[in-house]
DRENDO-1510 file (C-alpha; in Angstrom, 1 decimal, always signed):
<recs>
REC; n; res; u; v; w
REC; 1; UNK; +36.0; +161.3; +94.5 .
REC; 2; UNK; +39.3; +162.3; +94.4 .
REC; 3; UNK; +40.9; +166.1; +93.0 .
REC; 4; UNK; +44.1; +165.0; +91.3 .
REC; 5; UNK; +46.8; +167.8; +90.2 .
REC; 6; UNK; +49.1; +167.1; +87.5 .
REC; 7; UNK; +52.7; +169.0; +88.0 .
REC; 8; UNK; +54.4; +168.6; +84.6 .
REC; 9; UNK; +53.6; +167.7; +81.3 .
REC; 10; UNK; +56.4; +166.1; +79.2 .
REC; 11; UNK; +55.9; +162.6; +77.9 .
REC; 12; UNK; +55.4; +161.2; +81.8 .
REC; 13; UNK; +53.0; +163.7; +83.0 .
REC; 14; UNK; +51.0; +163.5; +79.7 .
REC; 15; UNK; +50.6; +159.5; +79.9 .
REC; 16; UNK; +49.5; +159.4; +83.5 .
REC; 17; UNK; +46.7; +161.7; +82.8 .
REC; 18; UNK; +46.0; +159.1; +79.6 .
REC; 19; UNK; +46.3; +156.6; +81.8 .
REC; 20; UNK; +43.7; +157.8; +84.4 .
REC; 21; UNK; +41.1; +158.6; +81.8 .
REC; 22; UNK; +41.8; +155.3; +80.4 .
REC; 23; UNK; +41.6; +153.8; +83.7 .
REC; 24; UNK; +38.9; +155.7; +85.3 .
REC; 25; UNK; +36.0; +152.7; +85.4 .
REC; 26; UNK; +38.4; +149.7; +86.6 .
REC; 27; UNK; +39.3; +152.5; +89.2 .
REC; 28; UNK; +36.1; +153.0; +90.5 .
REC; 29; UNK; +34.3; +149.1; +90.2 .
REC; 30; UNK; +37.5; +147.1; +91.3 .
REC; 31; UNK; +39.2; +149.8; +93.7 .
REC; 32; UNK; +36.2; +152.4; +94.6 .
REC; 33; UNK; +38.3; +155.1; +93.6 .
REC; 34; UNK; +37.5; +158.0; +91.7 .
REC; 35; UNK; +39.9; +159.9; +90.3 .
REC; 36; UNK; +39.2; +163.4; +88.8 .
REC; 37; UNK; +41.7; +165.2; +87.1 .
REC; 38; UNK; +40.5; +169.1; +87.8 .
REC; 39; UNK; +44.1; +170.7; +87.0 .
REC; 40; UNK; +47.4; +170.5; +85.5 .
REC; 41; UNK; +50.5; +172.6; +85.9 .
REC; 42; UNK; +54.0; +173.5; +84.1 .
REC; 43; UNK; +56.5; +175.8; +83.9 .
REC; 44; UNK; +54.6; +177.9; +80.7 .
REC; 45; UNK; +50.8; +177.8; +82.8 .
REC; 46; UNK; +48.3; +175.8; +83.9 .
REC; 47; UNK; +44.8; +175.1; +83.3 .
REC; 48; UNK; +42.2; +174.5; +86.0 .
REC; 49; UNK; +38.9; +173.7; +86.7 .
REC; 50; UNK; +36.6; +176.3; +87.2 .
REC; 51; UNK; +35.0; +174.8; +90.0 .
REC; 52; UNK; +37.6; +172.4; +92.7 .
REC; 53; UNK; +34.8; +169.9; +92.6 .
REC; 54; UNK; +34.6; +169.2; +88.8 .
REC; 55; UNK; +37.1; +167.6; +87.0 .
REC; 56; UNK; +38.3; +169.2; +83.2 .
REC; 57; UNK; +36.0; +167.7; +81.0 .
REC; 58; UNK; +37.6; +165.0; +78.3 .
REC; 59; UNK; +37.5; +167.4; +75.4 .
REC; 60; UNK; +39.7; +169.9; +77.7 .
REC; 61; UNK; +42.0; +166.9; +78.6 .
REC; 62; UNK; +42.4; +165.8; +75.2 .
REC; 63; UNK; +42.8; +169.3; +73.9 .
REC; 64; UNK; +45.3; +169.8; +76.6 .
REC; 65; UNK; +47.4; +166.9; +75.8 .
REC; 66; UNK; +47.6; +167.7; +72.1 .
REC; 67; UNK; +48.8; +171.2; +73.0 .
REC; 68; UNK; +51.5; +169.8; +74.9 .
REC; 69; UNK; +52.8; +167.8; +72.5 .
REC; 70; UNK; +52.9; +170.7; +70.1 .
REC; 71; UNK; +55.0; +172.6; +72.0 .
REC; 72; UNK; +52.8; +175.3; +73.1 .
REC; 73; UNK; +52.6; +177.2; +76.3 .
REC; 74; UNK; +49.9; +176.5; +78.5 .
REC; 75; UNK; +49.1; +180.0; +79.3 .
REC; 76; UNK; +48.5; +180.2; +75.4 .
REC; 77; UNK; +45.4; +177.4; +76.0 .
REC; 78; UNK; +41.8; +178.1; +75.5 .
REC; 79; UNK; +41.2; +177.3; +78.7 .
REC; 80; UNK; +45.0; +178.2; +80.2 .
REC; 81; UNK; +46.2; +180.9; +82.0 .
REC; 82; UNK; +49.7; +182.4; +83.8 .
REC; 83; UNK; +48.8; +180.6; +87.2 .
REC; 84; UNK; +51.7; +178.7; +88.8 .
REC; 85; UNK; +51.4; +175.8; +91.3 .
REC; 86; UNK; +51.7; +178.8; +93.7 .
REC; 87; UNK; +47.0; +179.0; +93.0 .
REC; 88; UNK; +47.2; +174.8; +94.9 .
REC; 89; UNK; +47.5; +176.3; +98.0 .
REC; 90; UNK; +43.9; +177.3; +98.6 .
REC; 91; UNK; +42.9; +174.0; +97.0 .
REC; 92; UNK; +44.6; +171.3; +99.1 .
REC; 93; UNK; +42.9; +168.4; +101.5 .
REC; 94; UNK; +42.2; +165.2; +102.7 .
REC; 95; UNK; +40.2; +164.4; +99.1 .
REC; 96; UNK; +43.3; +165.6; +96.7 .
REC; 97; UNK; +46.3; +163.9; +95.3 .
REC; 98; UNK; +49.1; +166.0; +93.7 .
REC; 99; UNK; +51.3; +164.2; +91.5 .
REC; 100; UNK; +54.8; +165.9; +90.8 .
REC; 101; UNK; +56.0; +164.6; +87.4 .
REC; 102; UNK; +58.8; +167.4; +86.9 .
REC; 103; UNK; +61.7; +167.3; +87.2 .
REC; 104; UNK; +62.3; +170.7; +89.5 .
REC; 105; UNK; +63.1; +171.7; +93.1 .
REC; 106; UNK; +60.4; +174.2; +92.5 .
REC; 107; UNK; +57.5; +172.3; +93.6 .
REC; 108; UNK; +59.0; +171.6; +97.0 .
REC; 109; UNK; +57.0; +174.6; +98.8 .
REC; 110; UNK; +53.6; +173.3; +97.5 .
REC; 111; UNK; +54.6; +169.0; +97.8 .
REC; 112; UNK; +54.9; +170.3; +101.5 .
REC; 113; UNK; +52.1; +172.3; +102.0 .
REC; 114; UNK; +50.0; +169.3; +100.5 .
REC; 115; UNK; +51.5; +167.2; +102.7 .
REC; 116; UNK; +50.9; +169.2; +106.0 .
REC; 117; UNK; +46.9; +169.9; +105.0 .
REC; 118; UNK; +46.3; +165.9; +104.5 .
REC; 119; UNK; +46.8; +165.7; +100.6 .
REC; 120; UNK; +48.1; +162.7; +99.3 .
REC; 121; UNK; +51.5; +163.3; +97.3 .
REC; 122; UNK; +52.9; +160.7; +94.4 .
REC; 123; UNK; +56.2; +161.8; +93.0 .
REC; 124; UNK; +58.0; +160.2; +90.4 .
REC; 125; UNK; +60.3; +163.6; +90.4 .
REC; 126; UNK; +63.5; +162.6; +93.0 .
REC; 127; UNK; +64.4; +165.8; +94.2 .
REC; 128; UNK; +61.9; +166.6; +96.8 .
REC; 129; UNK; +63.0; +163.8; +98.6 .
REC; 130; UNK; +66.7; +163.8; +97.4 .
REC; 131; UNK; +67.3; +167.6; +99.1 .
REC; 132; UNK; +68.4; +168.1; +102.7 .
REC; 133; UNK; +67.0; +165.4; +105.4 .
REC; 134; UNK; +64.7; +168.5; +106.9 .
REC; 135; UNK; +62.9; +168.5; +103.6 .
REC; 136; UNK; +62.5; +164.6; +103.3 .
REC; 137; UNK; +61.7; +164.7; +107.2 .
REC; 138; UNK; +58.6; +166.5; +106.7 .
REC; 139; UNK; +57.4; +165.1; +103.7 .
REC; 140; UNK; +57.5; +161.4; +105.3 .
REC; 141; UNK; +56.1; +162.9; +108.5 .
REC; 142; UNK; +52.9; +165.3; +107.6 .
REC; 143; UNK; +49.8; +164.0; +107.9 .
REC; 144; UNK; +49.4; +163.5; +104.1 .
REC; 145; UNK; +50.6; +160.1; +103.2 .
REC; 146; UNK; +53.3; +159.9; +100.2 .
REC; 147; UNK; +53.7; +157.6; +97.6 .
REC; 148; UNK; +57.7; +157.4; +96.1 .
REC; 149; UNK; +57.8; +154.2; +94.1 .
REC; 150; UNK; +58.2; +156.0; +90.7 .
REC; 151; UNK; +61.2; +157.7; +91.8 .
REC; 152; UNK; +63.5; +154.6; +92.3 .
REC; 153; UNK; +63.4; +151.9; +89.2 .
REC; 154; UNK; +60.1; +153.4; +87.4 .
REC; 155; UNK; +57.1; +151.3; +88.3 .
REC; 156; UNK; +59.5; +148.5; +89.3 .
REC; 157; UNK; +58.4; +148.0; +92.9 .
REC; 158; UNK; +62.0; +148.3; +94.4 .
REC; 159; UNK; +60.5; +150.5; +97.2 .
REC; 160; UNK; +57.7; +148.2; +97.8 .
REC; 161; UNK; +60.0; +145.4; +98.4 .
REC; 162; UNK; +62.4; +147.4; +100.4 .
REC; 163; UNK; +59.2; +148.3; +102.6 .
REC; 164; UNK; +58.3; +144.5; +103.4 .
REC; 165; UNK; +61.7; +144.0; +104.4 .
REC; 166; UNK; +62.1; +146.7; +106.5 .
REC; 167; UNK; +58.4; +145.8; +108.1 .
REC; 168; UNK; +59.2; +142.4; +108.7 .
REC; 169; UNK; +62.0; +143.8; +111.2 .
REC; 170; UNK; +64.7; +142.8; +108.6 .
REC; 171; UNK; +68.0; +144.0; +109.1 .
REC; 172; UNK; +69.5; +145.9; +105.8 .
REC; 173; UNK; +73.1; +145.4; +105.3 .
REC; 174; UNK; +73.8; +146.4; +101.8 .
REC; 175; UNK; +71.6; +147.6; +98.7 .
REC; 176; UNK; +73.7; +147.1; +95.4 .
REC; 177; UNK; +71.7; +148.2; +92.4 .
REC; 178; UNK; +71.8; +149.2; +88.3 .
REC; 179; UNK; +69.5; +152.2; +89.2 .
REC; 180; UNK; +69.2; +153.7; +85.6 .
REC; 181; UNK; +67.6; +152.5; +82.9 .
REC; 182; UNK; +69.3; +155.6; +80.8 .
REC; 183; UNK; +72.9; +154.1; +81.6 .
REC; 184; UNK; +71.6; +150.6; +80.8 .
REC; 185; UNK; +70.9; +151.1; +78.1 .
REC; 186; UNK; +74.2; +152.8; +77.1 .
REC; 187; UNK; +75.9; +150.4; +78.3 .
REC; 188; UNK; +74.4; +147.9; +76.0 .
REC; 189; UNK; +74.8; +149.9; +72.9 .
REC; 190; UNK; +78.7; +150.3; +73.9 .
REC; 191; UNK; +78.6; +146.9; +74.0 .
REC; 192; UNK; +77.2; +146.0; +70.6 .
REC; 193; UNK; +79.9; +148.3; +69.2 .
REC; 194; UNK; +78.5; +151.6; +69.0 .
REC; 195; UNK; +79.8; +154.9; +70.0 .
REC; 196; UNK; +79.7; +156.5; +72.9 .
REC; 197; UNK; +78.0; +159.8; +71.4 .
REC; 198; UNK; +75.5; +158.0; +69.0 .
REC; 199; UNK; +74.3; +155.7; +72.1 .
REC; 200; UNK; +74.1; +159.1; +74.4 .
REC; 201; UNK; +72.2; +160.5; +71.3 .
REC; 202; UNK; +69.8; +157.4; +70.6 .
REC; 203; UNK; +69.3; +157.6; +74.4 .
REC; 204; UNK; +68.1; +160.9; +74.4 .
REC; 205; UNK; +66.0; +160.7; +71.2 .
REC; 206; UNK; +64.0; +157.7; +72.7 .
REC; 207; UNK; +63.2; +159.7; +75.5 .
REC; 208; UNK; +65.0; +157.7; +78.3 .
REC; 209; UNK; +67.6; +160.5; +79.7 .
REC; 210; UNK; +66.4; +163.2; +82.1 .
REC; 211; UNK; +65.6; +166.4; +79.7 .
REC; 212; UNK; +69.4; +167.3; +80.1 .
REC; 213; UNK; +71.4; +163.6; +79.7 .
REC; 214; UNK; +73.7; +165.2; +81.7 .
REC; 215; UNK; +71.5; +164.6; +85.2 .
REC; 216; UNK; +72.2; +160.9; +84.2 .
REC; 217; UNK; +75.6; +161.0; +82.3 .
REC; 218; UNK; +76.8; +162.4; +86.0 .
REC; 219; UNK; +75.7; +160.2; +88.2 .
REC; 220; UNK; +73.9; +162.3; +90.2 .
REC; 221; UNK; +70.3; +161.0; +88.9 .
REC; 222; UNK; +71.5; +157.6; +90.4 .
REC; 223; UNK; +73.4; +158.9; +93.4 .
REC; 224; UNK; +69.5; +160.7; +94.1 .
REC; 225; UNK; +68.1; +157.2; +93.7 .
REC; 226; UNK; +70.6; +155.5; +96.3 .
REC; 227; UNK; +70.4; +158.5; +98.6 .
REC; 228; UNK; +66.8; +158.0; +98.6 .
REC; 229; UNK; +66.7; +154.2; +99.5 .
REC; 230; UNK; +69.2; +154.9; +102.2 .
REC; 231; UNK; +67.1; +157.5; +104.0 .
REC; 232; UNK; +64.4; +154.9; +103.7 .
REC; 233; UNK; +66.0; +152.4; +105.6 .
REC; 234; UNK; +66.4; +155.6; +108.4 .
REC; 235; UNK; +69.6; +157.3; +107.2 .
REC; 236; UNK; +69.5; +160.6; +108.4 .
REC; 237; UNK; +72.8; +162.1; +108.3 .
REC; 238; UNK; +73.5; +161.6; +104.9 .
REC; 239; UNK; +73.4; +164.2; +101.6 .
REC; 240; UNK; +74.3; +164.2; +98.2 .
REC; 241; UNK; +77.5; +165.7; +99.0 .
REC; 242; UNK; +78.4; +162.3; +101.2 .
REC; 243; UNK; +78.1; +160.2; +98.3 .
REC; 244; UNK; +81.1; +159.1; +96.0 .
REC; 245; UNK; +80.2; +159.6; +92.3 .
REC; 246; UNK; +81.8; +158.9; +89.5 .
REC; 247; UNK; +80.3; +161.3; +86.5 .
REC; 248; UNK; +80.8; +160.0; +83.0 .
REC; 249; UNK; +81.8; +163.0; +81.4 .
REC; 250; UNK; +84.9; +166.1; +82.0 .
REC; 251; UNK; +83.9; +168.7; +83.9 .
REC; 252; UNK; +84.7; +171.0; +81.3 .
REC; 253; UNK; +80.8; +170.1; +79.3 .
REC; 254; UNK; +79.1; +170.9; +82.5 .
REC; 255; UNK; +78.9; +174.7; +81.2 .
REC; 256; UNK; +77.7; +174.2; +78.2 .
REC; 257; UNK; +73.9; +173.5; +76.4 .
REC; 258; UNK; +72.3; +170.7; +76.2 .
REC; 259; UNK; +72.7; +170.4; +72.4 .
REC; 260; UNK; +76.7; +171.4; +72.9 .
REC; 261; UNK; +76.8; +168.6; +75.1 .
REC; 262; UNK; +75.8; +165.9; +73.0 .
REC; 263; UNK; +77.7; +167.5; +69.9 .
REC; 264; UNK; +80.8; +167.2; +72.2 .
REC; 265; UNK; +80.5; +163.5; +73.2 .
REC; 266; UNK; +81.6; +162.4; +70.5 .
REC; 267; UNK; +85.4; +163.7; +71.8 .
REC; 268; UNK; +84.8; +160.9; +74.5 .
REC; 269; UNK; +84.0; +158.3; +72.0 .
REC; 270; UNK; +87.7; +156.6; +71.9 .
REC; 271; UNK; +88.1; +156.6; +75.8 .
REC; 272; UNK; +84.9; +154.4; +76.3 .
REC; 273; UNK; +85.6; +152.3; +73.1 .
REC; 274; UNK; +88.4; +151.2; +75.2 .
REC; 275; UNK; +87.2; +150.9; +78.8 .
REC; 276; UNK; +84.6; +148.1; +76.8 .
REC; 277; UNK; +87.6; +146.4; +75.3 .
REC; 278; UNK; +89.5; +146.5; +78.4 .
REC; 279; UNK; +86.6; +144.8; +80.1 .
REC; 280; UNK; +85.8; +142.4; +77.6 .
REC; 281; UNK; +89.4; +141.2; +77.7 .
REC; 282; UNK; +89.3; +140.5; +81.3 .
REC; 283; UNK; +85.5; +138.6; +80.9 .
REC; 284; UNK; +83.8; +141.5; +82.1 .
REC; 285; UNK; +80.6; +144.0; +81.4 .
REC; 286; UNK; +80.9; +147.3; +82.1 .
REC; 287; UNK; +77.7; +148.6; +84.8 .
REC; 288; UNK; +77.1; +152.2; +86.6 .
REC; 289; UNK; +76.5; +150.5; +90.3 .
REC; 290; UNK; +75.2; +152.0; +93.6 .
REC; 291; UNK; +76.2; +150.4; +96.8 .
REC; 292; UNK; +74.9; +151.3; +99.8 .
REC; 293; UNK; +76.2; +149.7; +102.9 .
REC; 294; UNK; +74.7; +150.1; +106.4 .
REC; 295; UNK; +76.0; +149.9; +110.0 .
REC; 296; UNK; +73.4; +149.2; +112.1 .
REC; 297; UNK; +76.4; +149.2; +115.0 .
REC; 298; UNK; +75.5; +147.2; +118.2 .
REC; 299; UNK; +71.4; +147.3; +117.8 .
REC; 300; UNK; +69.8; +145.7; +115.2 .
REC; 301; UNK; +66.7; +147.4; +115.6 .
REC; 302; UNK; +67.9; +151.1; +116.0 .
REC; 303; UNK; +65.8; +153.1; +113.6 .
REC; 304; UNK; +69.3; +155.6; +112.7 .
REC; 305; UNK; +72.0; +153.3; +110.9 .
REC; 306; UNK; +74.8; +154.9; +109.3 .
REC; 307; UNK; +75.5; +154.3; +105.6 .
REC; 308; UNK; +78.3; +154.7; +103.6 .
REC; 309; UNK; +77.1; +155.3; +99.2 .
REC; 310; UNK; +79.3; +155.0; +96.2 .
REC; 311; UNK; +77.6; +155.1; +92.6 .
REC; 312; UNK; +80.1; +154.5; +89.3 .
REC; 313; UNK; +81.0; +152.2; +86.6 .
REC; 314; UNK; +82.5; +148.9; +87.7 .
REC; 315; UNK; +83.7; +145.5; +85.8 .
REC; 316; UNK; +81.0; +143.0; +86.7 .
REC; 317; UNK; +82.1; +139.6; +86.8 .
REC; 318; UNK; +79.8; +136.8; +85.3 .
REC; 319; UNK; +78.7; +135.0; +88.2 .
REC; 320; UNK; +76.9; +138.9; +89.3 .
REC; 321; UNK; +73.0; +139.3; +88.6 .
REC; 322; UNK; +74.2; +142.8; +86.4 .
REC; 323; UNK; +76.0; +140.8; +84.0 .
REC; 324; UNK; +73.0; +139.8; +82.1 .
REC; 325; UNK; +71.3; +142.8; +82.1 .
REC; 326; UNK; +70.4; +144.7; +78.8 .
REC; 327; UNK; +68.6; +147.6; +77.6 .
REC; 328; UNK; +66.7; +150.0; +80.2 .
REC; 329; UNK; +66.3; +147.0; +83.0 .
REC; 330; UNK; +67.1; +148.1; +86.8 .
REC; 331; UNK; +68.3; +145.3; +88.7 .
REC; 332; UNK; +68.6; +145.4; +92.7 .
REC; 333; UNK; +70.0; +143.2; +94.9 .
REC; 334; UNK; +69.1; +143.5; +99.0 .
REC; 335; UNK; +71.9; +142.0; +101.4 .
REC; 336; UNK; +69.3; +141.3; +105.0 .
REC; 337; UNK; +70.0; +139.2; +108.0 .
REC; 338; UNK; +67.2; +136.6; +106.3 .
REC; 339; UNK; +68.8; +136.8; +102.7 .
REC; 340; UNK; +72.6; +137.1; +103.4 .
REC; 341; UNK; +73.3; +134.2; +101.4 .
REC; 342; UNK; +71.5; +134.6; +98.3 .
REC; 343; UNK; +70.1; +137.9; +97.8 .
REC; 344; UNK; +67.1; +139.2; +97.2 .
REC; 345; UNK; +66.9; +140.2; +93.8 .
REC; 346; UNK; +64.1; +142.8; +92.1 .
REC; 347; UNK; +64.3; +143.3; +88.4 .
REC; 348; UNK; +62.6; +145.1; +85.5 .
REC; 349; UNK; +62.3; +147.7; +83.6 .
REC; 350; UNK; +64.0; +151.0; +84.7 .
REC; 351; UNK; +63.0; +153.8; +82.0 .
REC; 352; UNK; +60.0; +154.2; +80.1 .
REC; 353; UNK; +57.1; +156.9; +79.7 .
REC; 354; UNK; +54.8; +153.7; +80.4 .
REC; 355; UNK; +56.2; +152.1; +83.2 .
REC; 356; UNK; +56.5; +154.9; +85.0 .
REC; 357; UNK; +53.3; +155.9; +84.5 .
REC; 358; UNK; +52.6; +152.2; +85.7 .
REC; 359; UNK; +54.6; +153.2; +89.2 .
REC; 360; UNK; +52.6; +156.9; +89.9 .
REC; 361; UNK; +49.1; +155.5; +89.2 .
REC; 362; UNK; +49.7; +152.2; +91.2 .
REC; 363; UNK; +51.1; +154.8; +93.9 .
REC; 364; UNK; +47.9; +156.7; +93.7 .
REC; 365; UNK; +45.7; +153.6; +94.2 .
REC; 366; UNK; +47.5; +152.3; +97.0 .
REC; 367; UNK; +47.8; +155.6; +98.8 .
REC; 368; UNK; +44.2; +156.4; +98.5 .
REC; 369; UNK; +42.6; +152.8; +99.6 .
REC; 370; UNK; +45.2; +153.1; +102.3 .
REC; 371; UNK; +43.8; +156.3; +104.0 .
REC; 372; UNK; +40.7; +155.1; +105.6 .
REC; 373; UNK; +41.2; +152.2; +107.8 .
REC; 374; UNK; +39.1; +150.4; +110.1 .
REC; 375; UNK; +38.4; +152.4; +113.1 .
REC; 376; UNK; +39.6; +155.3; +111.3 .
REC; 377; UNK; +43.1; +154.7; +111.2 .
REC; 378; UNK; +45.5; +156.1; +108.7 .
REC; 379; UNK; +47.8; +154.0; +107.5 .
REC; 380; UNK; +51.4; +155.8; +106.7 .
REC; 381; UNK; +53.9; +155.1; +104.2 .
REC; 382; UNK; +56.7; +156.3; +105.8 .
</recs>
């Protein structure tokens, strides 16, 4: 059996831990794994099992989940209490999986401590592997194994088929992708004719923007994304501050709340009415693109090639694989020594509770049949 932590319960965190109760019997006949959910964290509380070896009965889960989506604090819980994620350190190991489903820096100190005691990590949350390379250095390197998929593309295994590649011995020379569903599926409502302000708003309201639309609106969301696949393909010197991004909004709303914000947009509504029409008049769609490209220098094989990143909105022509995409889909397209002519091209959904649910618990599965191999080897996934 497995102890699993929940960090963060918005509409993600809430419908893994559905999914896992859900789940739980085709887990343990088909993949002999036993996941037991014995606590859950956020920023108002937690609640854990009283005992590290039982998991929260289904009535507490249930009752849990309800709460959340109420509002309330989980301090206020039956069963709650003030504890922060701060309590996990006594209760890491070989036999616990943490899941980060926030969307904060704060969990960085326990991720690692996880990581270092032989806990198995699954994030869907980018920035503890989107910080400084140190950070993603020890995460990738602990003896706890780590599963990222959910944090590039939702459960659209973009990181699964970068993996192969980069385990065949393939040489990576560019990574172009549409890395956020949230911007997708802007782009599409701009393009049926609605405003810039009611598509942000619709966005928002349907749950696929970051809990401030701004994280997306400025690129950085996707610039986090690209940073991340480059340092998987052995980028080391490179930070968010080396990346070229082009934020979709003035500076000027970055001071402001959240609602402000999207009561504001609406003063940018005329610029991006004509940046479509502009496009559409040269046979163009409008897409927010990241484009990695690599140097690998005189060694193919060197494990340290350098990369220069740009994210931003480009005219895409029709004869591109992001001119057909619509809605929330992520598209990416890998340039290697084997598929230099024609690309290799991954594609699907890019925002969603569900689907990114879909990426964590397919994470947690992989990461806990891979820890026991014959002859006790541990298999990594860095």
């Amino acid at each position: 059996a497995i102890n699993v932590y929940v960090i963060g319960l918005g509409p993600v965190g809430r419908q893994v831990i559905r999914d896992l109760q859900l789940l739980n019997n085709l887990h343990c006949q088909n993949y002999q794994v036993d996941f037991r959910i014995v606590g859950v964290f956020d920023r108002t509380g937690s609640v854990i099992s009283k005992q590290t070896d039982l998991a929260l009965s289904s009535e507490v889960v249930q009752s849990i989940l309800s709460w959340k989506e109420n509002g309330a604090s989980l301090a206020d819980h039956t069963n709650g209490s003030g504890s922060t994620i701060d309590v996990l350190s006594s209760m890491l190991g070989a036999n616990t999986t943490i899941i980060d489903v926030s969307a904060s820096n704060d969990t960085i100190p326990v991720l690692l401590n996880g990581i270092q005691t032989g806990s198995t990590v699954v994030l869907a949350n980018k920035k503890p592997i989107s910080c400084r390379w140190s950070t993603y250095d020890a995460m990738v390197q602990g003896p706890g194994i780590l599963g990222i998929e959910s944090t590039v593309g939702a459960g659209t295994p973009i990181i699964a088929c970068l993996d192969r590649l980069l385990a065949a011995g393939d040489r990576i020379d560019a990574i172009e992708g549409v890395l956020s569903g949230t911007l997708g599926y802007i782009a599409t409502e701009l393009e049926k004719g609605n405003s810039y302000s009611d598509s942000i708003k619709s966005a928002h309201t349907l749950g696929f923007t970051e809990p401030d639309p701004r994280d997306d609106l400025s690129g950085t969301d996707v610039a986090r994304k690209a940073l991340i696949l480059a340092r998987r393909c052995g980028v080391k010197n490179l930070h968010m501050e080396n990346i070229a991004i082009e934020s979709l909004f003035p500076n000027i709303l970055q001071g402001i709340t959240t609602t402000d914000f999207l009561k504001e947009t609406s003063s940018l509504d005329d610029g991006f009415r004509q940046k479509i029409v502009n496009a559409q008049n040269q046979g163009t769609v409008l897409r927010y693109v990241a484009r990695i490209e690599f140097d690998w220098g005189m060694h193919e094989y060197k494990s340290t090639p350098e990369a220069k990143v740009s994210v931003g909105l480009v005219p895409v022509p029709s004869s591109s694989p992001f001119y057909s995409l619509t809605g929330t889909d992520n598209l990416v397209s890998f340039t290697t020594r084997t598929y230099s002519d024609s690309p290799l091209v991954v594609r699907g959904k890019g925002a969603g509770v569900e689907v990114t649910s879909n990426g964590v618990i397919a994470d947690m599965v992989t990461c806990a049949r891979s820890c026991s191999m014959p002859n006790g080897e541990v298999h990594r996934h860095d």
